[in-house]
N, CA, C and O atoms as CSV, one atom per row, in Angstrom:
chain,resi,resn,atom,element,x,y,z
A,1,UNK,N,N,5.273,27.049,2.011
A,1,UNK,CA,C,4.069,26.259,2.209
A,1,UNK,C,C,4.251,25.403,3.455
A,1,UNK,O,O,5.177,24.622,3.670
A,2,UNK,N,N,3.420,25.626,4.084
A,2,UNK,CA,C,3.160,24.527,5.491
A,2,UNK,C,C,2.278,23.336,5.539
A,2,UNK,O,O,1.153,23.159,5.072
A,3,UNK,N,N,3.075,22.556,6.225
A,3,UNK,CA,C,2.869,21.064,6.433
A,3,UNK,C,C,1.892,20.780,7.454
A,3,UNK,O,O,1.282,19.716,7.553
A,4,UNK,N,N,1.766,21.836,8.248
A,4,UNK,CA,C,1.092,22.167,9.656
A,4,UNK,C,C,-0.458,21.164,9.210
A,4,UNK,O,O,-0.705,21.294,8.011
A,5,UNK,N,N,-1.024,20.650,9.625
A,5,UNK,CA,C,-2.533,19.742,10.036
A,5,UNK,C,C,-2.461,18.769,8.791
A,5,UNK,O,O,-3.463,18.100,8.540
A,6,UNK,N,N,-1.063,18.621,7.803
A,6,UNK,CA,C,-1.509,17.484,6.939
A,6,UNK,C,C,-1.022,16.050,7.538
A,6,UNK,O,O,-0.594,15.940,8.687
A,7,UNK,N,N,-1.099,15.330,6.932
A,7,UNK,CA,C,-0.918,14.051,7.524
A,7,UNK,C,C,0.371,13.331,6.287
A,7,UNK,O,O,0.175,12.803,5.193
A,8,UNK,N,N,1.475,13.558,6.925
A,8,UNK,CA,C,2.699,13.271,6.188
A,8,UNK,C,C,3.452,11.681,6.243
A,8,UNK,O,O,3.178,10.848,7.107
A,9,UNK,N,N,4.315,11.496,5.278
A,9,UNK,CA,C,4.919,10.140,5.779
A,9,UNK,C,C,6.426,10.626,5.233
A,9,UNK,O,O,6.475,11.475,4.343
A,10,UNK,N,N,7.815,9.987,5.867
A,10,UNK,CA,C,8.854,10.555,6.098
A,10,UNK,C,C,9.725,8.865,5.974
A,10,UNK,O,O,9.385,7.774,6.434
A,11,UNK,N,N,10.772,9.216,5.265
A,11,UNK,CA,C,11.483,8.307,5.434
A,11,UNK,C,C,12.765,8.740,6.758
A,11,UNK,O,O,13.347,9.753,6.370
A,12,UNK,N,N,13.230,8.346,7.906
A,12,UNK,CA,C,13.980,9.052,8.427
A,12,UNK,C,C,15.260,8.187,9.301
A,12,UNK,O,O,14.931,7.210,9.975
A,13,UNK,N,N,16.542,8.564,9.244
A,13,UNK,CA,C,17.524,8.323,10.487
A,13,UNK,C,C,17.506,8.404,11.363
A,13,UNK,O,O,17.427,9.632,11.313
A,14,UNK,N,N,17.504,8.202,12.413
A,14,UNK,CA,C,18.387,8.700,13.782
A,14,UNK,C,C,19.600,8.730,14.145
A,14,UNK,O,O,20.137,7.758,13.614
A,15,UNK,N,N,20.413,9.355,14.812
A,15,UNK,CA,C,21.789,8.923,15.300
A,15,UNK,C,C,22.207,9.959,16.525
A,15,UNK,O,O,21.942,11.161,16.477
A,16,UNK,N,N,22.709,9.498,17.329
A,16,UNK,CA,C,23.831,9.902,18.046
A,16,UNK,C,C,25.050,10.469,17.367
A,16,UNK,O,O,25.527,10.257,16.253
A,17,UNK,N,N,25.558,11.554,18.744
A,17,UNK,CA,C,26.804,12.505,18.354
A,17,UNK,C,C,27.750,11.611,17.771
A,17,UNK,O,O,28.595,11.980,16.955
A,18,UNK,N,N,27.630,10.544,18.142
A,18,UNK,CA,C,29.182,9.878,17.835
A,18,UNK,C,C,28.953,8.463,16.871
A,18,UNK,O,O,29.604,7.419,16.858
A,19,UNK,N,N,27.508,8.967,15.913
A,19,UNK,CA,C,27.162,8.590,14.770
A,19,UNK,C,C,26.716,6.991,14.750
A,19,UNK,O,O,26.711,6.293,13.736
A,20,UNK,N,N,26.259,6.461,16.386
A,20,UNK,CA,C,25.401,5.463,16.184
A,20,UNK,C,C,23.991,5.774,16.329
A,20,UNK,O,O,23.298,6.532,17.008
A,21,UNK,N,N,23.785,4.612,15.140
A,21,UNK,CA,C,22.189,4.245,14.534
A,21,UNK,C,C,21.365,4.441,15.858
A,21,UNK,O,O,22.120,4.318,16.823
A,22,UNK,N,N,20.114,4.695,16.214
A,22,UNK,CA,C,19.360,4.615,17.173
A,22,UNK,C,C,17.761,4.014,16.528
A,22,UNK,O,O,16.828,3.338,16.962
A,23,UNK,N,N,18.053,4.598,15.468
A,23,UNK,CA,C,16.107,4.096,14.748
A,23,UNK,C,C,16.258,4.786,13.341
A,23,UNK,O,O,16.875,5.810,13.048
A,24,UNK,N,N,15.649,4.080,12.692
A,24,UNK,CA,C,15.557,4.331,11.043
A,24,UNK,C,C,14.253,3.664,10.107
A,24,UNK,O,O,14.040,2.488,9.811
A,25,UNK,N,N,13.582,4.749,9.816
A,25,UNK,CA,C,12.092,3.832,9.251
A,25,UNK,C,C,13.009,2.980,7.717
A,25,UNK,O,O,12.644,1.818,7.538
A,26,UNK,N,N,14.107,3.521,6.703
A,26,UNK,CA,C,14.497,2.831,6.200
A,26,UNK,C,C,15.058,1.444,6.464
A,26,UNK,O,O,15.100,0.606,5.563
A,27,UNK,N,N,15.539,1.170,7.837
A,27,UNK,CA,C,15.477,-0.219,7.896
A,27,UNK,C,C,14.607,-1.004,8.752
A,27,UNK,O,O,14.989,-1.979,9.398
A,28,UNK,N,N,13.286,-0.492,8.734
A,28,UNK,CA,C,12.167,-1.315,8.678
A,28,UNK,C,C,11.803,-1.227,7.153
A,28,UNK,O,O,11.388,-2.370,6.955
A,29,UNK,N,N,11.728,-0.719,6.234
A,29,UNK,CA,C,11.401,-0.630,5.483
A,29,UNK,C,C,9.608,0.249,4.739
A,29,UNK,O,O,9.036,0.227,3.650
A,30,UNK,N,N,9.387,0.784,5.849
A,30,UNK,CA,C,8.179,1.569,6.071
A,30,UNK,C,C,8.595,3.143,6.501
A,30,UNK,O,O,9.362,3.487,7.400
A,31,UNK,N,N,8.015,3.788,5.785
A,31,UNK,CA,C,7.832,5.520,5.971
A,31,UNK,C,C,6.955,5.450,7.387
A,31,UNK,O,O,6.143,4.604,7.762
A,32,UNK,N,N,7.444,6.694,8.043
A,32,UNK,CA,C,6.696,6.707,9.136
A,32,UNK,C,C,5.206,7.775,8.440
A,32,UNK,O,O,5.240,8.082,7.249
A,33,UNK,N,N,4.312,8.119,9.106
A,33,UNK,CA,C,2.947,8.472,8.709
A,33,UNK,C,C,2.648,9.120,10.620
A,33,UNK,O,O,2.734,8.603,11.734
A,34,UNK,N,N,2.264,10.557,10.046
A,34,UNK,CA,C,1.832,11.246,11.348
A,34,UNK,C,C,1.255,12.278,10.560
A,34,UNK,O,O,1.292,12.346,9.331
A,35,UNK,N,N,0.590,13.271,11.535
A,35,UNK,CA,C,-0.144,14.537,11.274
A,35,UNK,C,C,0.884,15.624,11.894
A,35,UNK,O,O,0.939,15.853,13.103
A,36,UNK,N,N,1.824,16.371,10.770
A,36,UNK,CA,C,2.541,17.579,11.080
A,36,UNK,C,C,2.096,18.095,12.614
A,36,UNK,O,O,1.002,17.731,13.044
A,37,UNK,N,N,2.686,18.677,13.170
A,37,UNK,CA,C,2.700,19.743,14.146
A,37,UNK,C,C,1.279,19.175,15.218
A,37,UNK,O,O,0.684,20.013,15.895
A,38,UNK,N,N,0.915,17.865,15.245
A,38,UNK,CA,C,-0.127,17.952,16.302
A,38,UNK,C,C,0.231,17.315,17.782
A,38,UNK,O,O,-0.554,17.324,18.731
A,39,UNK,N,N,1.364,16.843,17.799
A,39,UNK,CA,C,2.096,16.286,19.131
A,39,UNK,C,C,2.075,15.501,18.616
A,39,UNK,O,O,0.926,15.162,18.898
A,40,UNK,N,N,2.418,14.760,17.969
A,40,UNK,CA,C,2.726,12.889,17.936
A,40,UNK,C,C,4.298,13.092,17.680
A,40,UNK,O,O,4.912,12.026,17.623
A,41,UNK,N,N,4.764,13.795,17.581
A,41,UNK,CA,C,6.038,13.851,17.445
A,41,UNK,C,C,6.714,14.450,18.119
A,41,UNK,O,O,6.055,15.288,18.734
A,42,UNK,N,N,8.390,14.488,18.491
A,42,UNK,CA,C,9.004,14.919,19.230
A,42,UNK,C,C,9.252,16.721,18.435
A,42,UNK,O,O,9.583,16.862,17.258
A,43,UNK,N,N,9.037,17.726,19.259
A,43,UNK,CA,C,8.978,18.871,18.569
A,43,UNK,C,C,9.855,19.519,17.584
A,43,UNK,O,O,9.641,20.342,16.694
A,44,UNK,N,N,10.645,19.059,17.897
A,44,UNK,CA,C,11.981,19.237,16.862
A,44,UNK,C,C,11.541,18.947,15.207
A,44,UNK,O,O,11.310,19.688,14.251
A,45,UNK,N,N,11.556,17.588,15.399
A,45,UNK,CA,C,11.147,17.015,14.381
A,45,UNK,C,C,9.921,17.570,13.713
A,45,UNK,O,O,9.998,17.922,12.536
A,46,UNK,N,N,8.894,17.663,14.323
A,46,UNK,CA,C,7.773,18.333,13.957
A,46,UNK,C,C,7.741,19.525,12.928
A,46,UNK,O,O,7.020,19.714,11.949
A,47,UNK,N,N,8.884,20.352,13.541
A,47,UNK,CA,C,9.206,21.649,12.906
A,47,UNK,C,C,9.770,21.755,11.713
A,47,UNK,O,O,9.526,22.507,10.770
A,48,UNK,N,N,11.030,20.404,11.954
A,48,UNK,CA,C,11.673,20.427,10.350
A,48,UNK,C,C,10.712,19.826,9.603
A,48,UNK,O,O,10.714,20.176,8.422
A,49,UNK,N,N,9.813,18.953,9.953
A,49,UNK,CA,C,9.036,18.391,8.846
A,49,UNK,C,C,7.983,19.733,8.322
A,49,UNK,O,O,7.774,19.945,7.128
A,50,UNK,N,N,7.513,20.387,9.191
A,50,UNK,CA,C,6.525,21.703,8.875
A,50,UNK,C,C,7.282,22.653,7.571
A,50,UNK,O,O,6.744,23.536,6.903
A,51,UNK,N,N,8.398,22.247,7.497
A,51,UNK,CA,C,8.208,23.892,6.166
A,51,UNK,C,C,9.288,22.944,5.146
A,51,UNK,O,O,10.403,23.278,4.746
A,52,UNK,N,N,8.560,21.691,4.889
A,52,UNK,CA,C,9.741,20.796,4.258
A,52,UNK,C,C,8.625,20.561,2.749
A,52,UNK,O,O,7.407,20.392,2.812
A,53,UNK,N,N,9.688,20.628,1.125
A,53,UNK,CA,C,8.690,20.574,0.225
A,53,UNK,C,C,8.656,18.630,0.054
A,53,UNK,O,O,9.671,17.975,0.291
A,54,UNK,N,N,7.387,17.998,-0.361
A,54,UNK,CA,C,7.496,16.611,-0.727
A,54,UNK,C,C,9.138,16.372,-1.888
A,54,UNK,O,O,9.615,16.836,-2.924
A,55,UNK,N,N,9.350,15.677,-1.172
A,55,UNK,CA,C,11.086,15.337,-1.989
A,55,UNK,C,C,12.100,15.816,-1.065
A,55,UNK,O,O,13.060,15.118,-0.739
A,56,UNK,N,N,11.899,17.017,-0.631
A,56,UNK,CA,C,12.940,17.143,0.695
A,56,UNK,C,C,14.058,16.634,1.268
A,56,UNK,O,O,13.610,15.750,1.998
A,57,UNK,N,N,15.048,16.644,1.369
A,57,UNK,CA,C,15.948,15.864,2.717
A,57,UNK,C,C,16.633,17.295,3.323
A,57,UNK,O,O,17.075,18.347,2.862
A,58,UNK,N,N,16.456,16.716,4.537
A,58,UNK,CA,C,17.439,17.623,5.581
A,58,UNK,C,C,17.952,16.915,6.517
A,58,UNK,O,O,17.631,15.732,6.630
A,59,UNK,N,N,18.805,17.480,7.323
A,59,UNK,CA,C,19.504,16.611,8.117
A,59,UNK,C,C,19.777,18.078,9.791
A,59,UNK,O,O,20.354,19.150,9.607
A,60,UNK,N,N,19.374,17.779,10.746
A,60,UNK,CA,C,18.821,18.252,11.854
A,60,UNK,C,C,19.266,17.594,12.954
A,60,UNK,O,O,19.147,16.382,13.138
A,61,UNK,N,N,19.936,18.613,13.914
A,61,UNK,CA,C,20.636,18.447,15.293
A,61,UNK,C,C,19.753,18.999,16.158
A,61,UNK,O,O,19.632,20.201,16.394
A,62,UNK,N,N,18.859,17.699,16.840
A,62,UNK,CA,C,18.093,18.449,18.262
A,62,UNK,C,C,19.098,18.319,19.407
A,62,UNK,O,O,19.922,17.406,19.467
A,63,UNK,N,N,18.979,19.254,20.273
A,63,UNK,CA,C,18.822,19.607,21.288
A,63,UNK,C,C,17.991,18.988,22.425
A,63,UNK,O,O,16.797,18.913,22.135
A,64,UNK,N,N,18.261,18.605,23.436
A,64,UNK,CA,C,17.812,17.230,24.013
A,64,UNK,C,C,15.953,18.193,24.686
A,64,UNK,O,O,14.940,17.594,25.044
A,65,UNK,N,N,16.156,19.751,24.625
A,65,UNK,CA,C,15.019,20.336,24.804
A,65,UNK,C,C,13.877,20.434,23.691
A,65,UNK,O,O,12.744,20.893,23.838
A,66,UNK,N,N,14.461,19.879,22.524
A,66,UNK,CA,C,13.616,19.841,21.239
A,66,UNK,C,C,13.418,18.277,20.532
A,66,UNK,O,O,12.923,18.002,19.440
A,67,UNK,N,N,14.003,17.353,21.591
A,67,UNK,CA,C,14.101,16.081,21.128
A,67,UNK,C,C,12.971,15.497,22.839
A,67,UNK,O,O,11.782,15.771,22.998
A,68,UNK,N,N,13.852,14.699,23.820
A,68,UNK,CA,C,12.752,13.720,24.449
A,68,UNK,C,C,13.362,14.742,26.229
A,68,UNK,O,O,13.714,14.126,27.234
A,69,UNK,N,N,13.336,15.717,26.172
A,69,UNK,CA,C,13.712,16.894,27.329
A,69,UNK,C,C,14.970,15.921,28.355
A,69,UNK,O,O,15.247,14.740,28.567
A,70,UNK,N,N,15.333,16.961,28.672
A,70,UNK,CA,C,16.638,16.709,29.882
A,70,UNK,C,C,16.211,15.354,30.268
A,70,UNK,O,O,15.169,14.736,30.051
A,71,UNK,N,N,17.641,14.959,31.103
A,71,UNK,CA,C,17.382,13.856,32.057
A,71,UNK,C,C,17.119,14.837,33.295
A,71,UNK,O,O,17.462,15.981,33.591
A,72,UNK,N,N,16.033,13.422,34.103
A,72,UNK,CA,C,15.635,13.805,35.419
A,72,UNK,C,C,15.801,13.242,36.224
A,72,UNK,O,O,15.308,12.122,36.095
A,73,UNK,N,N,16.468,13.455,37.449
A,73,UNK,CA,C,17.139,12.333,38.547
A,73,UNK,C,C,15.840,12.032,39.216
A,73,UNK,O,O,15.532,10.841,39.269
A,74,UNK,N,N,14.963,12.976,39.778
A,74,UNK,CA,C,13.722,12.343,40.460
A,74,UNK,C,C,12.714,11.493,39.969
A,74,UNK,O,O,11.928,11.000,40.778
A,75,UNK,N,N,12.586,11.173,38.423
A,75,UNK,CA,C,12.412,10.054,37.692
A,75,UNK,C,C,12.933,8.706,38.063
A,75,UNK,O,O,12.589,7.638,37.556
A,76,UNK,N,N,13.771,8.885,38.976
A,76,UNK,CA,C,15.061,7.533,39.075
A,76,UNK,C,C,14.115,7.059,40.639
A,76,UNK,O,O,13.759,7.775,41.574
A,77,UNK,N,N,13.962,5.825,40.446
A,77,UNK,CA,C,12.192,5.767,41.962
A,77,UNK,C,C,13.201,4.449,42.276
A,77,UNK,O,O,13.405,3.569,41.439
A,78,UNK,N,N,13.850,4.467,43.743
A,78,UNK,CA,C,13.787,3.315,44.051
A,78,UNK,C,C,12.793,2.947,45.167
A,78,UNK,O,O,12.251,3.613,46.049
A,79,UNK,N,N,12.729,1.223,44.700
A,79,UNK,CA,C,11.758,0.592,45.680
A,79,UNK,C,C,12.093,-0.437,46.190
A,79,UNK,O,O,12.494,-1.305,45.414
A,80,UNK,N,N,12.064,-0.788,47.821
A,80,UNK,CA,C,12.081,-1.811,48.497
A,80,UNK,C,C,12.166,-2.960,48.380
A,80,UNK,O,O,11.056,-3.472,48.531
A,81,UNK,N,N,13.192,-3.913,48.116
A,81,UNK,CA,C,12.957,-4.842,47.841
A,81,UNK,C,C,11.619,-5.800,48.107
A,81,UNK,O,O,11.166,-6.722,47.428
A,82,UNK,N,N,11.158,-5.209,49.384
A,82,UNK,CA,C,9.838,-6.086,49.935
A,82,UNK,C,C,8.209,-5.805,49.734
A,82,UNK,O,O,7.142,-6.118,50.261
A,83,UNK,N,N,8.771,-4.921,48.507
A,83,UNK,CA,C,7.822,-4.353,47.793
A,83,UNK,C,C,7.533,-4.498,45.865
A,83,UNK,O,O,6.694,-4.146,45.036
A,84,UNK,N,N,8.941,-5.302,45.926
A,84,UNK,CA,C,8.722,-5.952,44.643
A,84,UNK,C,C,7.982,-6.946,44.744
A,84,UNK,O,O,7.915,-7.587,45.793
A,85,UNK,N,N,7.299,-7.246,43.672
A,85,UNK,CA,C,6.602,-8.686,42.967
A,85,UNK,C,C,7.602,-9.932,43.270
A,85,UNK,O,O,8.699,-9.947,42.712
A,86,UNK,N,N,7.270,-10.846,44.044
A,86,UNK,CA,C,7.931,-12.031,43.428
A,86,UNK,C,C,8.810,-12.265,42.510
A,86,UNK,O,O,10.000,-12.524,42.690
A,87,UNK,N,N,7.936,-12.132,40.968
A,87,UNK,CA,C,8.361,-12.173,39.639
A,87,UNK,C,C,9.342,-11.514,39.491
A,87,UNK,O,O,9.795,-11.581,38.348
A,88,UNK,N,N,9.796,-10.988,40.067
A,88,UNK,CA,C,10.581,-9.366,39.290
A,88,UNK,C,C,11.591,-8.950,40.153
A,88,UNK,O,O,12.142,-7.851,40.226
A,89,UNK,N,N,11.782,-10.073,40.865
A,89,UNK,CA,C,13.167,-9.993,42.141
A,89,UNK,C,C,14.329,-10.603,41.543
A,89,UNK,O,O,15.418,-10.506,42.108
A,90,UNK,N,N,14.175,-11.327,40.268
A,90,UNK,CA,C,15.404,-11.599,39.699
A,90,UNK,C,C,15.706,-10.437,38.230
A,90,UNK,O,O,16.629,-10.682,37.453
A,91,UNK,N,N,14.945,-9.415,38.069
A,91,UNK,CA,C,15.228,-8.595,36.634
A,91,UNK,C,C,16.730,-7.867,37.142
A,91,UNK,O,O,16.926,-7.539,38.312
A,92,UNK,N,N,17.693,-7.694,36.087
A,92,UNK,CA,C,18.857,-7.496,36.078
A,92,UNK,C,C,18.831,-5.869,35.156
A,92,UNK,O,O,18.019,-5.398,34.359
A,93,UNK,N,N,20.108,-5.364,35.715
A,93,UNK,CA,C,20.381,-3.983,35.042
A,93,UNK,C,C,20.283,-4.246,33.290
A,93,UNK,O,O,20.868,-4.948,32.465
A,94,UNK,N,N,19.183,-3.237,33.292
A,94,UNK,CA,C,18.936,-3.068,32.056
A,94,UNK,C,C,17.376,-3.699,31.745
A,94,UNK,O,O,17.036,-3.727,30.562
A,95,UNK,N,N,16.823,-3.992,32.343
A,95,UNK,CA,C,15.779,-5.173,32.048
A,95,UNK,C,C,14.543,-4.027,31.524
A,95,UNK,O,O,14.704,-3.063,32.273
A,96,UNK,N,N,13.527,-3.755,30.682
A,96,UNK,CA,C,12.535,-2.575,30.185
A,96,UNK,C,C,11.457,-3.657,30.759
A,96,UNK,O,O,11.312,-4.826,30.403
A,97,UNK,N,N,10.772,-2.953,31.712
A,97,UNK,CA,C,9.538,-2.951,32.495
A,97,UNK,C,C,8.412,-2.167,32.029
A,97,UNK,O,O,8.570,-1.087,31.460
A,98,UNK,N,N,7.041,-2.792,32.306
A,98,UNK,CA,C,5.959,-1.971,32.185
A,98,UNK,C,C,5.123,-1.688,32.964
A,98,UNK,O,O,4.063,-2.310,32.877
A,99,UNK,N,N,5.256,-0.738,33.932
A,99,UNK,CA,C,4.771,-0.316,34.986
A,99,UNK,C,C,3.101,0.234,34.513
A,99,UNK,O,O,2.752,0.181,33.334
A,100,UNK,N,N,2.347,0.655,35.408
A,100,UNK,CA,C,0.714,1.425,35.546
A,100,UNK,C,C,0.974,2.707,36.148
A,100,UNK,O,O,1.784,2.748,37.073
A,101,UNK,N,N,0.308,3.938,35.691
A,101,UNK,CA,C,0.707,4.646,36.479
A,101,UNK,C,C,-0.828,4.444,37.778
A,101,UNK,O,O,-1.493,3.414,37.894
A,102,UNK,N,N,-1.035,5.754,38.588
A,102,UNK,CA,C,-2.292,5.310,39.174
A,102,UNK,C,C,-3.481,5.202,38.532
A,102,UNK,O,O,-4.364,4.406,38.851
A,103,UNK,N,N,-3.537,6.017,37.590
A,103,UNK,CA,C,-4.585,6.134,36.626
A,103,UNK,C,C,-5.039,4.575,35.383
A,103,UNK,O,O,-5.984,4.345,34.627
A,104,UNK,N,N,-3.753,3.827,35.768
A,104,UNK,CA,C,-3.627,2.810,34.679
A,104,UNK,C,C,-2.957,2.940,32.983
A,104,UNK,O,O,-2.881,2.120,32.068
A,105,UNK,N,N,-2.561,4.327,33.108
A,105,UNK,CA,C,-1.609,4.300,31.501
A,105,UNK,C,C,-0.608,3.480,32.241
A,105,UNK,O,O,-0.433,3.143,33.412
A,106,UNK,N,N,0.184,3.229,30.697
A,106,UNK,CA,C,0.983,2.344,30.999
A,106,UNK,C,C,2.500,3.354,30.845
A,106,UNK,O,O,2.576,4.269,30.025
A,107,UNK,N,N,3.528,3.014,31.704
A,107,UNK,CA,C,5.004,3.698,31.841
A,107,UNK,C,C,5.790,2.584,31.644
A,107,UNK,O,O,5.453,1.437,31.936
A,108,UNK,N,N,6.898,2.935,31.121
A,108,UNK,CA,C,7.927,2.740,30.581
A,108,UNK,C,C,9.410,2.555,31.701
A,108,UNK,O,O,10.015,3.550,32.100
A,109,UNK,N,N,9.685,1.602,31.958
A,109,UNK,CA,C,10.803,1.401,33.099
A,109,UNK,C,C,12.202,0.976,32.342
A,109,UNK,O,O,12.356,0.441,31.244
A,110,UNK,N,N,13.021,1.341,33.173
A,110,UNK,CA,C,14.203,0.408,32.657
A,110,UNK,C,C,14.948,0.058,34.054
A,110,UNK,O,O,15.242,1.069,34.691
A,111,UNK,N,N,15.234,-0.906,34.529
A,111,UNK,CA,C,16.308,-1.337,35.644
A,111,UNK,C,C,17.214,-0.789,35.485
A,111,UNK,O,O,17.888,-1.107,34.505
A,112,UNK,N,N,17.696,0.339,36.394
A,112,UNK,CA,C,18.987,0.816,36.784
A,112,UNK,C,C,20.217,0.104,37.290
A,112,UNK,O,O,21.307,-0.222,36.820
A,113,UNK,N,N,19.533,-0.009,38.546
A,113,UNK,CA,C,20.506,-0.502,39.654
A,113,UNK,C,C,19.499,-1.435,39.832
A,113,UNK,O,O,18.337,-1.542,39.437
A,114,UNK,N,N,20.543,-2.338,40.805
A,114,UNK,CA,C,19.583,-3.640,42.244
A,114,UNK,C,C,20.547,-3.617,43.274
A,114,UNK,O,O,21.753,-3.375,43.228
A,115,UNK,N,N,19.952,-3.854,44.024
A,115,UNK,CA,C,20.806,-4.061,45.364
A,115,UNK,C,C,20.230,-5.065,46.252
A,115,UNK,O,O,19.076,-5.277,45.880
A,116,UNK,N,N,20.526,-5.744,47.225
A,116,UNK,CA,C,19.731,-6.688,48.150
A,116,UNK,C,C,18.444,-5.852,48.685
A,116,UNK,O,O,17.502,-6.631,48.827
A,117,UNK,N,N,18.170,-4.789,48.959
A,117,UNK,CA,C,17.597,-4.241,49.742
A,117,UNK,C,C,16.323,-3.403,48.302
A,117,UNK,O,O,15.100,-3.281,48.371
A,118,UNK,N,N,17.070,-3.079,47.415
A,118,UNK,CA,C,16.110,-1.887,46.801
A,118,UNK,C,C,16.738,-2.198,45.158
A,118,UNK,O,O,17.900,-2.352,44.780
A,119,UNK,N,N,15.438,-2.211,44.398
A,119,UNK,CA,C,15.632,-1.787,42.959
A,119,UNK,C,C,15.413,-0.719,42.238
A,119,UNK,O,O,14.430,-0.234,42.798
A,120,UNK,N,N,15.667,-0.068,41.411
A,120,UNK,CA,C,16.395,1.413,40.942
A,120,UNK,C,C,15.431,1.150,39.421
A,120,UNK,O,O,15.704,0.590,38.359
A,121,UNK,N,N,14.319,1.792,39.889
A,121,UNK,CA,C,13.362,1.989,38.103
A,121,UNK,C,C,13.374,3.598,37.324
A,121,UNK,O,O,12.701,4.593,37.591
A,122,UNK,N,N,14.570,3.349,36.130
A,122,UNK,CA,C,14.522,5.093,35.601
A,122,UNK,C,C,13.122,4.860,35.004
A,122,UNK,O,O,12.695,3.800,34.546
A,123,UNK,N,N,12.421,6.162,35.101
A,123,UNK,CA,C,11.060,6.219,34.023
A,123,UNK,C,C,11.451,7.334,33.153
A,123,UNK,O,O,10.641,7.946,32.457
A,124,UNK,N,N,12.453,7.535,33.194
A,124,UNK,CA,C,13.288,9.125,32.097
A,124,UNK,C,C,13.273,8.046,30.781
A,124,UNK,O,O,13.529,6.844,30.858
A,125,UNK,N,N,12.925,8.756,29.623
A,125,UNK,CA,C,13.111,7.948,28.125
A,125,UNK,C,C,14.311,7.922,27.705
A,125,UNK,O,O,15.025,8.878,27.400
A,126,UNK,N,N,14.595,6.550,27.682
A,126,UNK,CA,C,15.982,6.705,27.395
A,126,UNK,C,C,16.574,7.672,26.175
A,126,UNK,O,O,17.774,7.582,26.434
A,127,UNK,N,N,16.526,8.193,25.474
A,127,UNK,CA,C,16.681,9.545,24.822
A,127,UNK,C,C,16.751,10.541,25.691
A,127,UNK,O,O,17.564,11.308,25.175
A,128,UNK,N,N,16.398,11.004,26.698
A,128,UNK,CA,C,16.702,11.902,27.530
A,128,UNK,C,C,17.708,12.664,28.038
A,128,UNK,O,O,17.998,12.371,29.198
A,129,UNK,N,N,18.302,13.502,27.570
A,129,UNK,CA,C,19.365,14.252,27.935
A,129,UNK,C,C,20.428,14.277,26.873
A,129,UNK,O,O,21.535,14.812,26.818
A,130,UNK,N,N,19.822,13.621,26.151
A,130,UNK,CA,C,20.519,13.027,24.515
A,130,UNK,C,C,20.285,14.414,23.393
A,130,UNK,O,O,19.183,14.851,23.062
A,131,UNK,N,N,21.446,14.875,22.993
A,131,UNK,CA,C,20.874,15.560,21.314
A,131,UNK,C,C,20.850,14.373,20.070
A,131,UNK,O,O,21.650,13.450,19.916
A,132,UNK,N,N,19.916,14.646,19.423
A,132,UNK,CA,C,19.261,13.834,18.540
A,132,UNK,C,C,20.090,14.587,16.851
A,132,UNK,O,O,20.161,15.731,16.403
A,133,UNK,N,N,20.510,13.428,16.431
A,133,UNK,CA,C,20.848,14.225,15.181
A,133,UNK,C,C,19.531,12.586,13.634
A,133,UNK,O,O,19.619,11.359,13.590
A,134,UNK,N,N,18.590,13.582,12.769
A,134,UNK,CA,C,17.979,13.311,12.402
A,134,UNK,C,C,18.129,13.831,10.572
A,134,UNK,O,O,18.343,15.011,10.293
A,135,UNK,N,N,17.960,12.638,9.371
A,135,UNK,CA,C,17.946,13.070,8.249
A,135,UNK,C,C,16.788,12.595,8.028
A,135,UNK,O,O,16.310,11.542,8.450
A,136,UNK,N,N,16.236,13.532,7.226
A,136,UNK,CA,C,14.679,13.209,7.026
A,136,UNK,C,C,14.447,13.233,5.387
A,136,UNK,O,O,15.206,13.858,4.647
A,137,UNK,N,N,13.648,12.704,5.050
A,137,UNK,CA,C,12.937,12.989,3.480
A,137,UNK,C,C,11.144,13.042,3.679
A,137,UNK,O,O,10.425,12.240,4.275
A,138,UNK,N,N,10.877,13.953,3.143
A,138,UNK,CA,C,9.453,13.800,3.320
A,138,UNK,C,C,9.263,13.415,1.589
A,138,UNK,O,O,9.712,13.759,0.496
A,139,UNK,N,N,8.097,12.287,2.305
A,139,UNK,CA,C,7.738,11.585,0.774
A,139,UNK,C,C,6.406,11.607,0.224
A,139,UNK,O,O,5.953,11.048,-0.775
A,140,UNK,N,N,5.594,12.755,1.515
A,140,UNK,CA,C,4.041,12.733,1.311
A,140,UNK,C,C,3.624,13.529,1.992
A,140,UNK,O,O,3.610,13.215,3.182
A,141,UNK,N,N,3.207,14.607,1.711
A,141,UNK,CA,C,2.129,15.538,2.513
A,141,UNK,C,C,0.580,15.622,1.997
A,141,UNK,O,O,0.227,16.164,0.949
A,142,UNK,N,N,-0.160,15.063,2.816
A,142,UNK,CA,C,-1.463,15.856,2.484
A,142,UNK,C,C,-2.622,16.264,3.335
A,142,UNK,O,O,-3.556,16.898,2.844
């Protein structure tokens, strides 16, 4: 039986190869809630949840092509120092920015590098290039 166009809720883990936590709807304490197989999810996931019965657990190793895709170096944008904002000439490695694209969605930054001259914005998700290892329970399909 397929899960495909219902609208499910999942209790689920995340972790890394080397078995740190990354995200867990159990410690928020809320099931996550999506519609099987329609893109709101990373595809991987999508799939194990698609042929999973309510009560379920599995436990699932993506592949960084079935989780948030490769890293991409041309993602990595540096810009001019004299082209930063004011504001934003003191953000330090690591700092999560929210850039526009031209259209006005909003992107996702993280400070790489800085240098006197130029700052270093990855827009790659940090999951990127990452295999995803995921235990899931589905606690609701309908």
């Amino acid at each position: 039986m397929s899960n495909e166009g219902k609208k499910v809720k999942v209790h689920y883990t995340g972790t890394l190869d080397d078995g740190t936590k990354f995200d867990s709807s159990l410690d928020r304490g809320e099931p996550l809630a999506f519609t099987c197989m329609a893109g709101q999810m990373i595809p991987g996931f999508d799939r194990a949840v698609r042929d999973m019965a309510v009560g379920d657990t599995v436990t699932i190793r993506l592949e960084p092509q079935d989780a948030y895709g490769e890293r991409r170096e041309e993602l990595v944008q540096e810009v001019p120092m004299s082209e930063v904002p004011e504001n934003l000439r003191g953000v330090t490695v690591g700092t999560q920015l929210m850039l526009r694209s031209p259209q006005g969605a909003p992107v996702p930054a993280r400070v790489s590098r800085v240098t006197p001259t130029t700052l270093h914005l990855d827009l790659n998700h940090e999951m990127a290039g990452k295999a995803l290892n995921f235990t899931i329970e589905l606690l609701e399909a309908k």
